[in-house]
C-alpha positions as CSV (number, residue, x, y, z in Angstrom):
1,X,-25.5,-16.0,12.8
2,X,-28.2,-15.8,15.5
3,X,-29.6,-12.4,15.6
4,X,-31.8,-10.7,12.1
5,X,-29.7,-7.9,13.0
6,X,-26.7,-9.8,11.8
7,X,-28.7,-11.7,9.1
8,X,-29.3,-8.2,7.5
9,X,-26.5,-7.0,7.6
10,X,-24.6,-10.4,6.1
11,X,-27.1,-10.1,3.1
12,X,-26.9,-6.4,2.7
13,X,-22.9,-6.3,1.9
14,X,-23.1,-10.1,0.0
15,X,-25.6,-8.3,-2.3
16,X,-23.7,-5.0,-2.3
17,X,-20.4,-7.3,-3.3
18,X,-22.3,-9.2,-5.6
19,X,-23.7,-6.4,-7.8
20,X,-20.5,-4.5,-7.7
21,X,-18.8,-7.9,-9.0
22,X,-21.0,-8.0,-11.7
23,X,-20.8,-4.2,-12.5
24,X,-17.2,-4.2,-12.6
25,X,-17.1,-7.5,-15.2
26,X,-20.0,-5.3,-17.0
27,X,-17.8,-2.2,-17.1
28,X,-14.3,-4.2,-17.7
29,X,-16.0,-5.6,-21.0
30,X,-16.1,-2.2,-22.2
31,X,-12.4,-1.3,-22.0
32,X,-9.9,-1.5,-24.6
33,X,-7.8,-5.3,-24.2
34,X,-4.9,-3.0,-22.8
35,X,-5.5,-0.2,-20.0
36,X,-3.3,1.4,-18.0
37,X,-2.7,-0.1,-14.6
38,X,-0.1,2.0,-12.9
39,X,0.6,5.9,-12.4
40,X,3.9,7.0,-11.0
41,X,3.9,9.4,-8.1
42,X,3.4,12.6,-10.3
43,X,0.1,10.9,-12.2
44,X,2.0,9.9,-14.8
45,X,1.2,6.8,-16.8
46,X,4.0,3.8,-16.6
47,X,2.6,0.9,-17.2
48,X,-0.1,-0.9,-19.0
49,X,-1.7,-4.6,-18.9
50,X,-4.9,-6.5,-19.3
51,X,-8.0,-4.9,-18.4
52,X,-9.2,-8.3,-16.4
53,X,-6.1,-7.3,-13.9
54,X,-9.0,-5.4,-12.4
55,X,-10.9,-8.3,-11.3
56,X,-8.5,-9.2,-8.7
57,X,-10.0,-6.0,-6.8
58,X,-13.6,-6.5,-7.3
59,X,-13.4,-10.2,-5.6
60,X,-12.3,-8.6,-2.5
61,X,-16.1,-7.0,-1.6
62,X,-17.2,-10.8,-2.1
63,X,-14.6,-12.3,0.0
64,X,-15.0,-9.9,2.6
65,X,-18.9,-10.2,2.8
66,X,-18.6,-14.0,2.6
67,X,-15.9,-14.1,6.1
68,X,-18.3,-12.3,7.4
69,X,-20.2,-15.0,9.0
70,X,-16.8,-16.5,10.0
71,X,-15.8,-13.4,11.7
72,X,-19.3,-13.6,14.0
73,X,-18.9,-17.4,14.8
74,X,-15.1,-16.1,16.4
75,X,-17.1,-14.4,18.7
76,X,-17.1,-15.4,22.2
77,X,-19.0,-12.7,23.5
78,X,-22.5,-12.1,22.2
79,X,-21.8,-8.3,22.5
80,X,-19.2,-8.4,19.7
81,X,-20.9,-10.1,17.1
82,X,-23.2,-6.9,15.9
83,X,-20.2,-4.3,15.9
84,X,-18.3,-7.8,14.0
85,X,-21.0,-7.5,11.4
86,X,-21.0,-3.9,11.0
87,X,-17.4,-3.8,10.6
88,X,-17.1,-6.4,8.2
89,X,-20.0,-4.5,6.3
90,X,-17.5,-1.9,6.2
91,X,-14.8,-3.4,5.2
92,X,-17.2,-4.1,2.2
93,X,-18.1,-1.1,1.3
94,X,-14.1,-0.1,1.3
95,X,-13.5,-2.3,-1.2
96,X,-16.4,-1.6,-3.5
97,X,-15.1,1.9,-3.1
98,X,-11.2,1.2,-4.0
99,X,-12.2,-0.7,-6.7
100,X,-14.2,2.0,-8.7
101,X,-11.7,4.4,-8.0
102,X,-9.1,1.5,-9.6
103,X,-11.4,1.2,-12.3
104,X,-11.7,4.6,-13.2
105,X,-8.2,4.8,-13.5
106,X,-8.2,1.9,-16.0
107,X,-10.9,3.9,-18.3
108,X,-9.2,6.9,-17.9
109,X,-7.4,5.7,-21.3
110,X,-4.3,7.7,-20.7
111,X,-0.9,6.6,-22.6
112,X,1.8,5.7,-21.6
113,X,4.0,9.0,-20.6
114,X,1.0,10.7,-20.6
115,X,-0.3,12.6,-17.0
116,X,-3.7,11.0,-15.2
117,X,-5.8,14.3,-15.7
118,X,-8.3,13.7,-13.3
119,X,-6.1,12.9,-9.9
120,X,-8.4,14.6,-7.8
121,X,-9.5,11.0,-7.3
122,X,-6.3,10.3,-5.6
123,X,-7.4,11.9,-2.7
124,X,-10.2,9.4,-2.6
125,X,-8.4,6.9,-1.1
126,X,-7.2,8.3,2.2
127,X,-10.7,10.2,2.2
128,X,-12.6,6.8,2.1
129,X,-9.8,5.0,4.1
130,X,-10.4,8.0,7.0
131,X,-14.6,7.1,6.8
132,X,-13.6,3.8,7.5
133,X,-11.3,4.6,10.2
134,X,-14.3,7.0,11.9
135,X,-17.0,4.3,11.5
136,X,-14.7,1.7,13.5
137,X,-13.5,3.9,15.6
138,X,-17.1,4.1,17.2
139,X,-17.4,0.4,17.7
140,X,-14.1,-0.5,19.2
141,X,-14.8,1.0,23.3
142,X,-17.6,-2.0,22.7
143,X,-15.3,-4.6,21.5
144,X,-14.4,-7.4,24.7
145,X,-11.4,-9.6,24.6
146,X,-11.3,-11.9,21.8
147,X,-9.2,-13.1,19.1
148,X,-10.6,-12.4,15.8
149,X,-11.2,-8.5,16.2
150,X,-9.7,-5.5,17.6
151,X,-6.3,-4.7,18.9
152,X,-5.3,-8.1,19.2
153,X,-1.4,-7.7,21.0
154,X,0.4,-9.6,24.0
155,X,-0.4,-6.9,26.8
156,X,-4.5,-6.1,25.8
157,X,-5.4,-10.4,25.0
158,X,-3.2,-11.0,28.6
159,X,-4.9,-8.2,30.3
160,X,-8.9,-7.2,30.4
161,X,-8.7,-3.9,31.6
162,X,-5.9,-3.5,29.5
163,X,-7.8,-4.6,26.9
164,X,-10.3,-2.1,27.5
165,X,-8.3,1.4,28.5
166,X,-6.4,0.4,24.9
167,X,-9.8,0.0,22.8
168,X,-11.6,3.1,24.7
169,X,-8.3,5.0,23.9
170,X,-7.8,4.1,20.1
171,X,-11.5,4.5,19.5
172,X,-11.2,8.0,20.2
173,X,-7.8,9.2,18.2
174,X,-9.4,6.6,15.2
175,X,-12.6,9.2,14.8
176,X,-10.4,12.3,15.5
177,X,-7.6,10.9,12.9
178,X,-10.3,10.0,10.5
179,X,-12.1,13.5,10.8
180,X,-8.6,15.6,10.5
181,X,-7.6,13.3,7.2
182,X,-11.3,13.5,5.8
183,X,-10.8,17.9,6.5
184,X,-7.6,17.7,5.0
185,X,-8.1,15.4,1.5
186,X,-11.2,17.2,1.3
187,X,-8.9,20.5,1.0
188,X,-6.4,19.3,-0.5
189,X,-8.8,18.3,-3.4
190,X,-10.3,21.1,-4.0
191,X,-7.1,23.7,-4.0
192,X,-6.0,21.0,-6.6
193,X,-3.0,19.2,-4.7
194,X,-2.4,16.5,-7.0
195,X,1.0,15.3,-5.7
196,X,0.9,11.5,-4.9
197,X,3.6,11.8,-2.4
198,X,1.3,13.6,0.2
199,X,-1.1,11.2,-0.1
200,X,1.4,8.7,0.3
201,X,2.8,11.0,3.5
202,X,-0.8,10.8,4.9
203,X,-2.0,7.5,4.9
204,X,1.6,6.5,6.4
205,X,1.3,8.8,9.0
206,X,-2.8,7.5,9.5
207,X,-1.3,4.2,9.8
208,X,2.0,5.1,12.5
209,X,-0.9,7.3,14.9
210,X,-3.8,4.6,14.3
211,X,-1.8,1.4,15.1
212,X,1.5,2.5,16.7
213,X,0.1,5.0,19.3
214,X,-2.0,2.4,20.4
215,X,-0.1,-0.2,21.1
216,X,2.3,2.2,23.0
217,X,-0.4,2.7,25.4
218,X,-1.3,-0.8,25.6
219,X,2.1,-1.5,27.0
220,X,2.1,1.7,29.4
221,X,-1.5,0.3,30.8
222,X,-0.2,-3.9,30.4
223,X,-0.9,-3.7,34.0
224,X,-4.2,-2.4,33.5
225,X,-3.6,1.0,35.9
């Protein structure tokens, strides 16, 4: 990494990984040998298993921070490597934030047959996947052609212009999505929606507008009109 910019930002979401690894050993020490580890799509409790089956999630921050400096040296143009580091640093924070909601879910100690009473934090997921989604959707008009970052298909890596029209085009409908799913789990949370399968619906439909309408329009512009 050249710049402080990227520096600070590599140690920010190390430490920020590092402290929630240790928080989540910290907290997972506390738990009772079994917890329950899976929920069925009406909250209800179907499974149970050791309480270090949590681990595997709070790693992820750590790996994520520690590609980081992978990610930047991928870079062939200096441009991308600050909007490389801040996504990565995002990608951080999403998985510190999955993995508290996970681990919640292991305290919650609910039996097996018994209903998760507190699903409301179901609808964090999509509402933190959709801040992730807005946040990168701000950086991708910047991205240029490369081949560790962005939408990486045939007709944008063949293709500058196309390259561009598709990243100034998805960068736009990522913030929009994002906003309309944040609006709606918000809503959804607070009327007290607790049915998994619309959460489910959601993120599927997130990921079919996010990555599929994109590419569509990468191969309508592979020409770069």
């Amino acid at each position: 990494m050249k710049t402080n910019t990227e520096k600070t930002i590599f140690i920010v979401a190390l430490i920020a990984a590092v402290v929630n690894l240790a928080l989540s050993i910290l907290y997972i020490l506390q738990l009772p040998e079994q917890v329950p580890t899976h929920f069925d799509i009406n909250w209800v409790c179907d499974g149970y298993g050791s309480r270090w089956i949590g681990l595997g999630i709070s790693v992820l921050a750590p790996l994520a921070a520690l590609s980081l400096p992978l990610s930047l040296k991928m870079q062939k143009h200096e441009q991308n490597r600050k909007p490389a580091a801040i996504m990565m640093l995002i990608i951080t924070g999403y998985c510190v934030a999955i993995n508290w909601i996970v681990m919640l879910a292991f305290g919650s100690k609910v039996q097996l047959g018994e209903t998760y009473e507190k699903p409301v934090l179901g609808w964090a997921v999509p509402l933190i996947f959709s801040a992730m989604f807005v946040a990168m959707g701000n950086y991708l008009p910047i991205l240029r052609q490369n081949n560790g970052l962005g939408l990486r298909i045939k007709w944008t890596l063949e293709n500058e212009q196309c390259w561009k029209l598709t990243h100034r085009f998805a960068g736009k409908l990522w913030v929009i999505t994002g906003l309309l799913l944040t609006a709606v789990s918000i809503i959804a949370a607070v009327i007290g929606l607790e049915s998994g399968i619309w959460i489910l619906v959601l993120l599927f439909e997130m990921f079919v507008v996010n990555v599929v309408v994109p590419c569509i329009y990468a191969y309508m512009h592979r020409e770069g009109a």
